[in-house]
C-alpha positions as CSV (number, residue, x, y, z in Angstrom):
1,X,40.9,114.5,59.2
2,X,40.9,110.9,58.3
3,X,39.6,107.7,61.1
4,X,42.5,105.9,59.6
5,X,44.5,104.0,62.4
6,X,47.6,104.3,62.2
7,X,49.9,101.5,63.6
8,X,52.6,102.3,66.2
9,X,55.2,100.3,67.6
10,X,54.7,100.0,71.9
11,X,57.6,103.3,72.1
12,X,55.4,105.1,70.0
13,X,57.7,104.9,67.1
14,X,55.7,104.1,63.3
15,X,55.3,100.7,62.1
16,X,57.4,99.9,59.4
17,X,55.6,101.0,55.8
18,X,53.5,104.0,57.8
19,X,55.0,106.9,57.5
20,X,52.1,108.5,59.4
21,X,51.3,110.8,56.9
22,X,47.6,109.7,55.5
23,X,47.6,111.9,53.1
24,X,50.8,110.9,51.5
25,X,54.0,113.3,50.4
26,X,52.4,115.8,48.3
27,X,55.8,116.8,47.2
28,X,56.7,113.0,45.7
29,X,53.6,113.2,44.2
30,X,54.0,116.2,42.0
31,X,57.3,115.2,41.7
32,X,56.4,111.6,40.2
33,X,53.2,113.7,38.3
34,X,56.0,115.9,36.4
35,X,58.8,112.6,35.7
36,X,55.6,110.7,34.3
37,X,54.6,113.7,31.8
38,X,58.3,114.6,30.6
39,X,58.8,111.1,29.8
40,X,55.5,111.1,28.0
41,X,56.4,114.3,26.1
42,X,59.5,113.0,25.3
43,X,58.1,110.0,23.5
44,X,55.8,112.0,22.0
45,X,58.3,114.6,21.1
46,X,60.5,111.3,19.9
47,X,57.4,110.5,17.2
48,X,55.7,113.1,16.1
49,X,58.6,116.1,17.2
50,X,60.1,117.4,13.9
51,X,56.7,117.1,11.9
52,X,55.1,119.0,14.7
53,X,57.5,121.6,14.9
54,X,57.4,122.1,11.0
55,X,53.6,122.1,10.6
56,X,53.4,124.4,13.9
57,X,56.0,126.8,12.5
58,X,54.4,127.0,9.1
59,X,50.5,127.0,10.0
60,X,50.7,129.0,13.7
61,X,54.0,130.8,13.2
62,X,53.4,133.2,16.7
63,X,52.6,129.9,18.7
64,X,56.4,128.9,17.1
65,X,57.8,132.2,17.8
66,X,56.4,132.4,21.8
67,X,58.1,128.9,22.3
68,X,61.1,129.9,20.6
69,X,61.4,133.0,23.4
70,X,60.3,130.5,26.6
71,X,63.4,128.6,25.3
72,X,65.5,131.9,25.7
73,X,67.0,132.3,29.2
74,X,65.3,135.4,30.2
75,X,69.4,136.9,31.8
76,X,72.3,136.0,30.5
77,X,74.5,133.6,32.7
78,X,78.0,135.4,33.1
79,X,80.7,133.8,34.9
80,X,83.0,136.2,37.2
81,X,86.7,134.8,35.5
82,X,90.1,135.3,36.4
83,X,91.8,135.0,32.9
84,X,92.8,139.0,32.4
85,X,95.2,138.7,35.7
86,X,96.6,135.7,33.9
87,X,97.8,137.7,31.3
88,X,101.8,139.4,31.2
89,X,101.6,142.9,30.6
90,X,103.1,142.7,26.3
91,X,99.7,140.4,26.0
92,X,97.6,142.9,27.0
93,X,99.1,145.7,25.0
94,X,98.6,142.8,22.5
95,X,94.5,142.8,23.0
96,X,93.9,146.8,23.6
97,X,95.6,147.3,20.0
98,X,93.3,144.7,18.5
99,X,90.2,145.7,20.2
100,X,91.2,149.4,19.1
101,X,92.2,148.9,15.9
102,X,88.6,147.0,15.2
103,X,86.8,150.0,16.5
């Protein structure tokens, strides 16, 4: 634990600009940490990104094929939709004779 005084107002209340917290706001921190990097990365990426993506494809071609998959969402996002109740009863006869005749 820190000897740091912190300064209160006479109700107890924080002064204004102490939050209280010595150690800071771990969470704004990591969250600042991670904005700094991708912006980094992105000018990095900006520079250097299709060279490095053609000499790493050619030269390591499973270190281009394991970022490829990262970049694959792991489960497909499906969306619950409402369109077949839309539909009059001649237009799907319509799409059961297409589906059927393709099969």
């Amino acid at each position: 634990m820190s000897n740091q005084i912190i300064e209160r107002k006479p109700n107890g209340q924080f002064q204004r600009g102490c939050s209280g917290n010595v150690h800071g706001n771990a969470q704004r921190t990591r969250h600042l940490f991670s904005k700094a990097f991708v912006e980094a990365l992105l000018e990095d990426f900006r520079a250097w990104g299709a060279e490095a993506i053609v000499r790493v494809r050619t030269e390591t071609p499973q270190a281009y094929l394991r970022v490829c998959a990262t970049l694959i969402p792991k489960e497909p996002k499906l969306e619950h939709s409402q369109y077949v109740k839309t539909l009059s009863d001649e237009q799907i006869e319509r799409v059961a004779e297409a589906v059927t005749r393709k099969n």
